[in-house]
TIMI-2910 file (N, C-alpha, C, CB; in pm, 1 decimal, decimal comma, always signed):
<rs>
+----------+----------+----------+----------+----------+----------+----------+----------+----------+----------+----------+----------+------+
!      n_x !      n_y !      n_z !     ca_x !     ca_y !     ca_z !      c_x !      c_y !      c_z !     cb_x !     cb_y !     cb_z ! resn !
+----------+----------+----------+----------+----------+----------+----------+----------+----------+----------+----------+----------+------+
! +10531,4 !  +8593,7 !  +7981,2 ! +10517,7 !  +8528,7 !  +8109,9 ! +10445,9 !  +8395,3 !  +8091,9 ! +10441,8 !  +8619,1 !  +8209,2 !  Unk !
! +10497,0 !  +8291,6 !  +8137,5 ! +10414,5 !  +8158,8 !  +8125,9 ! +10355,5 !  +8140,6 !  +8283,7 ! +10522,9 !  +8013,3 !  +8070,9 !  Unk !
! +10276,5 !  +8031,9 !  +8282,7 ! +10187,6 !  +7997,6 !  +8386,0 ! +10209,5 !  +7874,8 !  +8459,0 ! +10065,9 !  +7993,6 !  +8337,1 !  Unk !
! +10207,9 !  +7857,9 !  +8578,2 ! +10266,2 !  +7763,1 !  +8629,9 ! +10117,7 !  +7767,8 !  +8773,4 ! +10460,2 !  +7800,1 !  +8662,1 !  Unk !
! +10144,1 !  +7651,9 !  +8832,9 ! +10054,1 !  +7600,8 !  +8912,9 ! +10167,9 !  +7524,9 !  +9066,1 !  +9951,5 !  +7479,4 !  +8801,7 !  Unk !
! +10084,7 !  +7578,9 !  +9191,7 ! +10130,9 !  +7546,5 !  +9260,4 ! +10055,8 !  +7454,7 !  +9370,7 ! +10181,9 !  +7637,6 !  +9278,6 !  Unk !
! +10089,0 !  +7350,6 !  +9431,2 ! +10003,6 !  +7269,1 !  +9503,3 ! +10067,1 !  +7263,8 !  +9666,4 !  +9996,1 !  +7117,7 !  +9423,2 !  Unk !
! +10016,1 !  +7325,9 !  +9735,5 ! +10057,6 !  +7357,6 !  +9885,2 !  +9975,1 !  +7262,8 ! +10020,6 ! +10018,1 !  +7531,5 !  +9904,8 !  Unk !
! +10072,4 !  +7209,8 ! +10073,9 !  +9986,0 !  +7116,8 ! +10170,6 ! +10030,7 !  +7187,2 ! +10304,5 ! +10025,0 !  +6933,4 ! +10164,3 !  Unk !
!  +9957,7 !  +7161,0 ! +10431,7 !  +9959,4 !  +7250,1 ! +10546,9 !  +9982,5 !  +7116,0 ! +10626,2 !  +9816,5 !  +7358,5 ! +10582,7 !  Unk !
! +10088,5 !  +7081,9 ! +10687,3 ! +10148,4 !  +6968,7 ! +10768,8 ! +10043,3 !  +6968,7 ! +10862,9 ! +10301,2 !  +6987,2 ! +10833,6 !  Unk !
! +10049,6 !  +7075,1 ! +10980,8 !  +9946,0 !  +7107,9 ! +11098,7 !  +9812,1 !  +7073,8 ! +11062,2 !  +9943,2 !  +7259,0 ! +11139,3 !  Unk !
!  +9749,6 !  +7148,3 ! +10993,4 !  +9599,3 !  +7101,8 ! +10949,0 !  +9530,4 !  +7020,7 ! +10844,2 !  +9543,6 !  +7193,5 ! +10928,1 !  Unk !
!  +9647,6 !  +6977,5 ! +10791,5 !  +9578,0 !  +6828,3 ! +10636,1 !  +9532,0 !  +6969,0 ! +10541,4 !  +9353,7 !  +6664,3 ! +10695,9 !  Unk !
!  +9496,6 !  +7053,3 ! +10538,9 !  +9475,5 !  +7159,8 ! +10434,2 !  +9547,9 !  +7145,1 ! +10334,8 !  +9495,0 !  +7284,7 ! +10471,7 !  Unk !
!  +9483,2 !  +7221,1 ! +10201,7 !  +9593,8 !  +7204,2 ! +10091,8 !  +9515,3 !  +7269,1 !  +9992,2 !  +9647,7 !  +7045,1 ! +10049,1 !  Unk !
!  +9572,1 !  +7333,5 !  +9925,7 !  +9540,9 !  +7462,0 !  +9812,3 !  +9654,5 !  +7435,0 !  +9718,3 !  +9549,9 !  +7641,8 !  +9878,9 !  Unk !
!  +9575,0 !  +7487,9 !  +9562,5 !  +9587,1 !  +7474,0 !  +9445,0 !  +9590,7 !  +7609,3 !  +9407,2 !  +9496,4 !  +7392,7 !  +9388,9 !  Unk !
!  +9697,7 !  +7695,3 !  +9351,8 !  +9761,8 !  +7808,9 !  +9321,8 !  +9822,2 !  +7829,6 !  +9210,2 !  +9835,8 !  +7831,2 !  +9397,5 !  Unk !
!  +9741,3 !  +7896,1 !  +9138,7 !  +9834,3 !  +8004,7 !  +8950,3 !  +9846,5 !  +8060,4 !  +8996,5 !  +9790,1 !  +8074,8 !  +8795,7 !  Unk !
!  +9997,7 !  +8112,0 !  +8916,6 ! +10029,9 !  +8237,6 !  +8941,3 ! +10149,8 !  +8218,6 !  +8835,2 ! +10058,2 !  +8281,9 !  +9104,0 !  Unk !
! +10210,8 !  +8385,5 !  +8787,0 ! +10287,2 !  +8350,8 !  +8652,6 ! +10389,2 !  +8393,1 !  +8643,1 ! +10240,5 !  +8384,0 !  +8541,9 !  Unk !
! +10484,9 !  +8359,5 !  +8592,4 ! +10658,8 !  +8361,0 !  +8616,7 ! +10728,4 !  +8352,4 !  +8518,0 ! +10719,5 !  +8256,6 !  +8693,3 !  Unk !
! +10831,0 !  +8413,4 !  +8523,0 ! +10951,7 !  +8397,9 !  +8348,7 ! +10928,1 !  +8286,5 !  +8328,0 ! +11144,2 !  +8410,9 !  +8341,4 !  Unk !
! +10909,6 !  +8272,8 !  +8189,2 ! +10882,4 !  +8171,4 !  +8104,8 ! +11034,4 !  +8054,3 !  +8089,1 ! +10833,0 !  +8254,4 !  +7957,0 !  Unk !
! +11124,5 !  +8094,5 !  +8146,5 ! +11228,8 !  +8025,4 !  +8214,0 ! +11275,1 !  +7989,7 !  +8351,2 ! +11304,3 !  +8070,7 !  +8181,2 !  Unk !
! +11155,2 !  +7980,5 !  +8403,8 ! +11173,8 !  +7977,1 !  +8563,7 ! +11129,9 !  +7819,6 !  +8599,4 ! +11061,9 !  +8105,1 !  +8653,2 !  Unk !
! +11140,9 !  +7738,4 !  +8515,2 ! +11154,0 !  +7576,6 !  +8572,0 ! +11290,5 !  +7548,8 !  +8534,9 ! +11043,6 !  +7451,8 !  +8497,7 !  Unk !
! +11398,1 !  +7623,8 !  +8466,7 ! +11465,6 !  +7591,0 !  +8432,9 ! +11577,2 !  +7678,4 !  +8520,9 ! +11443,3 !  +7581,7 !  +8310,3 !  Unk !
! +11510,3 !  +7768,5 !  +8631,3 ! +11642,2 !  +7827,4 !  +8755,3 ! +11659,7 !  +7736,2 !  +8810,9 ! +11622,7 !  +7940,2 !  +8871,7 !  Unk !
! +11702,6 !  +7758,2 !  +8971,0 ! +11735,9 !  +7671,6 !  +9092,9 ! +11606,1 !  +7619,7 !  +9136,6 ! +11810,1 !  +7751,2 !  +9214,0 !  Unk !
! +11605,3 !  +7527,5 !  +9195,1 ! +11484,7 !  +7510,9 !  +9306,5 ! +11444,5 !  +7597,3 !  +9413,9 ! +11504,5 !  +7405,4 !  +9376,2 !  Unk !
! +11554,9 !  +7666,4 !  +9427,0 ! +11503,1 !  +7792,3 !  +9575,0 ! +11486,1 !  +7905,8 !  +9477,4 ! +11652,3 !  +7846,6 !  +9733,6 !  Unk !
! +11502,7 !  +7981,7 !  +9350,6 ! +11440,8 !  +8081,8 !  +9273,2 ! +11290,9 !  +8020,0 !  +9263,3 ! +11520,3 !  +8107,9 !  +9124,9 !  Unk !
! +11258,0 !  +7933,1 !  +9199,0 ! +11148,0 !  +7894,6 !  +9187,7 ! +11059,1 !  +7905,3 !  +9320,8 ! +11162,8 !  +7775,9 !  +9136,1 !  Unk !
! +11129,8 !  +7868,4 !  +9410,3 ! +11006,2 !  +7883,1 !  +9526,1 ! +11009,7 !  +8026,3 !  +9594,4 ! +11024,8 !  +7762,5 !  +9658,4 !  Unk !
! +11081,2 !  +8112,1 !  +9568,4 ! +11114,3 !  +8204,1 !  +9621,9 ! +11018,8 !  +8324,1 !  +9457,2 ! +11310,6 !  +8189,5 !  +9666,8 !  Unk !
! +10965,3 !  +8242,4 !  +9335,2 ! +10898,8 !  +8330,5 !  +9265,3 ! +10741,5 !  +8329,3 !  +9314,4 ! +10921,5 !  +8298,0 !  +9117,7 !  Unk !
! +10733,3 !  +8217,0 !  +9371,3 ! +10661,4 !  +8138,3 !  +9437,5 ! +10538,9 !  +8231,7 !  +9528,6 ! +10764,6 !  +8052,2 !  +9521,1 !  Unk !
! +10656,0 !  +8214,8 !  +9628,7 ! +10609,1 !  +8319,2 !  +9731,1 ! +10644,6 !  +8426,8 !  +9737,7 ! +10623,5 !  +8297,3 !  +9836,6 !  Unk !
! +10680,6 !  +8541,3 !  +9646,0 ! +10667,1 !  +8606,7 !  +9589,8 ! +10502,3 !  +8649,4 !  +9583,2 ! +10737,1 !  +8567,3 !  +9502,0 !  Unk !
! +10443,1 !  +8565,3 !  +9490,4 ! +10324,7 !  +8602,6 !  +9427,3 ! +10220,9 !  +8591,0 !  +9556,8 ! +10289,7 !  +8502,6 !  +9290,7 !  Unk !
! +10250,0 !  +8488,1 !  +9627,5 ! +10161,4 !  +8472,7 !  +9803,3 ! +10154,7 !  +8601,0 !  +9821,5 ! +10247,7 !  +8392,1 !  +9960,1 !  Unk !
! +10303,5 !  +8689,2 !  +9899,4 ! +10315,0 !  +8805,8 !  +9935,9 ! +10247,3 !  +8878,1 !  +9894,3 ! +10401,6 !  +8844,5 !  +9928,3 !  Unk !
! +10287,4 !  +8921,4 !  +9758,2 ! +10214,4 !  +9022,4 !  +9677,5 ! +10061,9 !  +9018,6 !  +9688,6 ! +10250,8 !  +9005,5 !  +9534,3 !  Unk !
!  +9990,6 !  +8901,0 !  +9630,9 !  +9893,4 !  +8899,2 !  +9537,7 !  +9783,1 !  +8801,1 !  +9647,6 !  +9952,3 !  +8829,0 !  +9370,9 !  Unk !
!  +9868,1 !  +8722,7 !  +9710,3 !  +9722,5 !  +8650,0 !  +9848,6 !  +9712,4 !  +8729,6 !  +9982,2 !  +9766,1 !  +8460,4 !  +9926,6 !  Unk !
!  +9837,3 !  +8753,2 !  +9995,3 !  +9822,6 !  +8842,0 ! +10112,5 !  +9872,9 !  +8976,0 ! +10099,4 !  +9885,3 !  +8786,8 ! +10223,6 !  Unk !
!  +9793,3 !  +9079,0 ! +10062,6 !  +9873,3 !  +9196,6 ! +10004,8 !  +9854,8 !  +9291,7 ! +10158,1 !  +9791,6 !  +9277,3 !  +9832,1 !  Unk !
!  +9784,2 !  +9262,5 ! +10250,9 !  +9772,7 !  +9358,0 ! +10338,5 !  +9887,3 !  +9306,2 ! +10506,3 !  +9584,5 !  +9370,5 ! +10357,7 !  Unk !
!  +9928,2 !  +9204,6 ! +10463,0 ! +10020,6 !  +9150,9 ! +10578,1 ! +10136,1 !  +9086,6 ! +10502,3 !  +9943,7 !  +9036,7 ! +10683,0 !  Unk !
! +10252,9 !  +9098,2 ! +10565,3 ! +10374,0 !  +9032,8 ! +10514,2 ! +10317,0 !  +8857,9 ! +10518,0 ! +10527,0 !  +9076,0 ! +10628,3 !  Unk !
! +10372,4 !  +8726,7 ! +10439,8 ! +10428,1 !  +8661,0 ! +10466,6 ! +10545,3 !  +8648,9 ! +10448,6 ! +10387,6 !  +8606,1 ! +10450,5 !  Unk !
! +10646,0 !  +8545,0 ! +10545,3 ! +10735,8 !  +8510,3 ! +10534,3 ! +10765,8 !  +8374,2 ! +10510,9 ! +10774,7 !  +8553,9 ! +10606,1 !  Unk !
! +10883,0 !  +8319,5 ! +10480,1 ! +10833,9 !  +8157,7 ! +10462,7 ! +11052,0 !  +8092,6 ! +10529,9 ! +10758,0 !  +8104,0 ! +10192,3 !  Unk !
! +11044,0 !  +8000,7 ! +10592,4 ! +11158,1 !  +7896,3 ! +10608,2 ! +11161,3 !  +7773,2 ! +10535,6 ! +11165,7 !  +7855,1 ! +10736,2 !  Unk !
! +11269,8 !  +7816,4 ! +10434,1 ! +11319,7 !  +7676,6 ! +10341,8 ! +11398,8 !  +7608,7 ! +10415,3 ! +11401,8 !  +7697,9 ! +10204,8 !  Unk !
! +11382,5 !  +7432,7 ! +10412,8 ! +11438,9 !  +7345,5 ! +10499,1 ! +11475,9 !  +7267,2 ! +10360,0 ! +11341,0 !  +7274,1 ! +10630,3 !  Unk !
! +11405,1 !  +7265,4 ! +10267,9 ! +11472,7 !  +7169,4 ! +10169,8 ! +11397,6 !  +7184,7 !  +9982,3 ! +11438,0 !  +6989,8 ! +10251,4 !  Unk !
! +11458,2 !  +7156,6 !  +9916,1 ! +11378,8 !  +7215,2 !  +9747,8 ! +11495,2 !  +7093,4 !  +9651,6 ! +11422,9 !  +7473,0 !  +9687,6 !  Unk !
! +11419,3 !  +7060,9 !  +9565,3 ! +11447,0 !  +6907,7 !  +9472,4 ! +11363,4 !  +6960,2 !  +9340,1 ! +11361,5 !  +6725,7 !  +9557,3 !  Unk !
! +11429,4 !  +6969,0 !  +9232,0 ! +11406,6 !  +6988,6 !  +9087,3 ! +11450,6 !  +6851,4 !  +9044,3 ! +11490,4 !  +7116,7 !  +9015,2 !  Unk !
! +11276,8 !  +6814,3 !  +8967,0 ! +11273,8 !  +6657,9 !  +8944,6 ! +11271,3 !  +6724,8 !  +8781,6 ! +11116,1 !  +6535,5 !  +9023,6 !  Unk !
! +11400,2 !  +6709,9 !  +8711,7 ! +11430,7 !  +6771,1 !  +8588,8 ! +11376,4 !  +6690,6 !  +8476,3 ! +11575,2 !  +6790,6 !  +8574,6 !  Unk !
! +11305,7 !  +6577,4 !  +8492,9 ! +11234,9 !  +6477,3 !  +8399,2 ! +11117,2 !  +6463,7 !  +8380,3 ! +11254,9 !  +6371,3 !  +8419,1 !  Unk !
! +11037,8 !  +6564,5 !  +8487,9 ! +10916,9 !  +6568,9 !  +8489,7 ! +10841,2 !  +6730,0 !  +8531,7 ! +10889,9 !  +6455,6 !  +8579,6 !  Unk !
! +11000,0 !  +6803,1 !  +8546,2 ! +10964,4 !  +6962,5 !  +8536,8 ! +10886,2 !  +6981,4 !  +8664,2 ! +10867,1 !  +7012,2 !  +8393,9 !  Unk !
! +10914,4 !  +6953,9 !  +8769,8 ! +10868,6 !  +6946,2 !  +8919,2 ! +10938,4 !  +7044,0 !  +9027,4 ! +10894,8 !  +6799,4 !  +8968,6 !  Unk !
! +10915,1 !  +7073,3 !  +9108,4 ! +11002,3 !  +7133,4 !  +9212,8 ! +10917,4 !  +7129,2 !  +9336,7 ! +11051,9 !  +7284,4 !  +9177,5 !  Unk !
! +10954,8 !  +7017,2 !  +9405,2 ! +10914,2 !  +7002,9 !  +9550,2 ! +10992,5 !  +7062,5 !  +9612,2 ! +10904,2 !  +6881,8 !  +9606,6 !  Unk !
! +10914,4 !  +7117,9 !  +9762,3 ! +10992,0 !  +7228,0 !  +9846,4 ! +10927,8 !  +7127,0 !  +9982,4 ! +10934,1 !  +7438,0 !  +9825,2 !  Unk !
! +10988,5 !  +7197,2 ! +10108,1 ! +10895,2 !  +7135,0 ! +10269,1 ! +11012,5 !  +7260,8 ! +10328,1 ! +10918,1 !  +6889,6 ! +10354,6 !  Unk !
! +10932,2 !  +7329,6 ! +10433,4 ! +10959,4 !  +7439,3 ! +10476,2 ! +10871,5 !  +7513,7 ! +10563,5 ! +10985,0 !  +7497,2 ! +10385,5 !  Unk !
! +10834,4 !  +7630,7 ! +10627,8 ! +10763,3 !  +7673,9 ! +10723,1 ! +10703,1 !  +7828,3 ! +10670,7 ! +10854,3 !  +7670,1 ! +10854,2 !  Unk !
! +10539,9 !  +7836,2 ! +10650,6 ! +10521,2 !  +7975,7 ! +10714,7 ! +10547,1 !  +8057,5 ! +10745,4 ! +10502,1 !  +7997,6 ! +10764,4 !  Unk !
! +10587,7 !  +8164,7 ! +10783,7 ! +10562,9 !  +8233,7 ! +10926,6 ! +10436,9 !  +8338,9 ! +10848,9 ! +10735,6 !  +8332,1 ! +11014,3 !  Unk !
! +10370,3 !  +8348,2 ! +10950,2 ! +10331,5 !  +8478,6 ! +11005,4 ! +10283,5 !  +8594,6 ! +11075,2 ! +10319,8 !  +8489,7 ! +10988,7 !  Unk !
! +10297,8 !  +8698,1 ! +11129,2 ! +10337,1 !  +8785,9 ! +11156,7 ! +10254,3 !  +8740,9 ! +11289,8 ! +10328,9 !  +8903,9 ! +11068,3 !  Unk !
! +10291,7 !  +8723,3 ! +11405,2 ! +10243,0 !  +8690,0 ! +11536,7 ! +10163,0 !  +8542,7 ! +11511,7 ! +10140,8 !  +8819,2 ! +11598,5 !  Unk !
! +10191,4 !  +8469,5 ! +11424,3 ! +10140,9 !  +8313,4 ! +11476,6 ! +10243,3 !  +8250,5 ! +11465,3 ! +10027,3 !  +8230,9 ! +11400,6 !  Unk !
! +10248,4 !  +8127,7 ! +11517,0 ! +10386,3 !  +8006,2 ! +11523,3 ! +10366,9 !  +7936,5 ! +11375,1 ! +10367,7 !  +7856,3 ! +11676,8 !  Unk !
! +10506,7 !  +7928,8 ! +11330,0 ! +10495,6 !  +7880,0 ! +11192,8 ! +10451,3 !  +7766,4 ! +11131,4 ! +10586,7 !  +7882,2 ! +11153,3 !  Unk !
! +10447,9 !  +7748,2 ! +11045,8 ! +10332,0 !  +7652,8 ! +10987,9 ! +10413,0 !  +7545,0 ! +10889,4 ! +10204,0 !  +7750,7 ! +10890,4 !  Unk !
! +10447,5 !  +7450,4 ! +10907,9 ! +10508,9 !  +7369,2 ! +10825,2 ! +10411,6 !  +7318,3 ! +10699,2 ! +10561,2 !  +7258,5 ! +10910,7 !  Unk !
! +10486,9 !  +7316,8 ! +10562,3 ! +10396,8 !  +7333,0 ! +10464,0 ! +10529,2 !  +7208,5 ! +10367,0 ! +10354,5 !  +7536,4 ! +10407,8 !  Unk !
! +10439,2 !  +7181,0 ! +10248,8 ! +10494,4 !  +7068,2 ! +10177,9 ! +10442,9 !  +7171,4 ! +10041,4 ! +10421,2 !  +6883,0 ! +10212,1 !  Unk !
! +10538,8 !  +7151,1 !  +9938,9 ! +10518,2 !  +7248,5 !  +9811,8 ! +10516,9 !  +7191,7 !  +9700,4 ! +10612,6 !  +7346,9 !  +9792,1 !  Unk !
! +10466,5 !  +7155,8 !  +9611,5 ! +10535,1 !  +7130,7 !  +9497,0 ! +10459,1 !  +7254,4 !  +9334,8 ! +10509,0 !  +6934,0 !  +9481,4 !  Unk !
! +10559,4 !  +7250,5 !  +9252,4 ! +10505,0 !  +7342,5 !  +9157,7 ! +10567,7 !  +7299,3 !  +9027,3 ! +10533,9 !  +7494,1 !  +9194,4 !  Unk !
! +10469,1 !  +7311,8 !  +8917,4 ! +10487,2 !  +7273,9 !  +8768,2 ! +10442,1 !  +7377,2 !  +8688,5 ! +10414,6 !  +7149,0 !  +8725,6 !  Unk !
! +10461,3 !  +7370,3 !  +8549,9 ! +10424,9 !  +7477,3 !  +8481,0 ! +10244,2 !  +7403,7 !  +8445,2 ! +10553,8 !  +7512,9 !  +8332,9 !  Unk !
! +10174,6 !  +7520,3 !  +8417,7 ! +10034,2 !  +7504,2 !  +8435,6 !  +9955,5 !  +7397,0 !  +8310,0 !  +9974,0 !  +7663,9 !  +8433,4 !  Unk !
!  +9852,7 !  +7352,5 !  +8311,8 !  +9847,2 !  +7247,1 !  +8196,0 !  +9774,6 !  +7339,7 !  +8159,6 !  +9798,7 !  +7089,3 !  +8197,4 !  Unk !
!  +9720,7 !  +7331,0 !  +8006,4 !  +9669,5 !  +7421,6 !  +7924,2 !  +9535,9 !  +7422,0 !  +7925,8 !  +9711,6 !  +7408,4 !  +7806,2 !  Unk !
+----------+----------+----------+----------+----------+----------+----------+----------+----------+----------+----------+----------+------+
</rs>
């Protein structure tokens, strides 16, 4: 499993969090929506293990020269109005 790093911005509140978490060691090299979808994955599981999140993809760009994958998309969860969020994720520096 290799390590990758994720950088999440919160449109609504200027917030923004810095996130490891670890994924097939070939997973910069899937789609842009696998990648964000290993993504949040690990949210589900491992940040929020006692409530679902859910999340709405509006758009995902694999910048293949610099091993990038920006996402912009929405939140949800479970009884609040969704949360528009800006994504991007790289494999982790050492």
């Amino acid at each position: 499993m290799a390590r990758y790093t994720a950088r999440m911005m919160d449109a609504a509140t200027g917030g923004e969090g810095r996130y490891d978490f670890e994924g097939p060691d070939d997973l910069l090299r899937q789609t842009p929506v696998r990648v964000v979808r290993a993504f949040m994955e690990h949210v589900d599981r491992d940040m929020f293990p006692l409530t679902h999140v859910d999340y709405e993809l509006n758009a995902a760009y694999k910048d293949q020269d610099r091993g990038v994958v920006t996402a912009m998309g929405s939140l949800i969860h479970d009884g609040d109005p969704p949360s528009p969020f800006l994504l991007m994720i790289a494999a982790a520096s050492a």
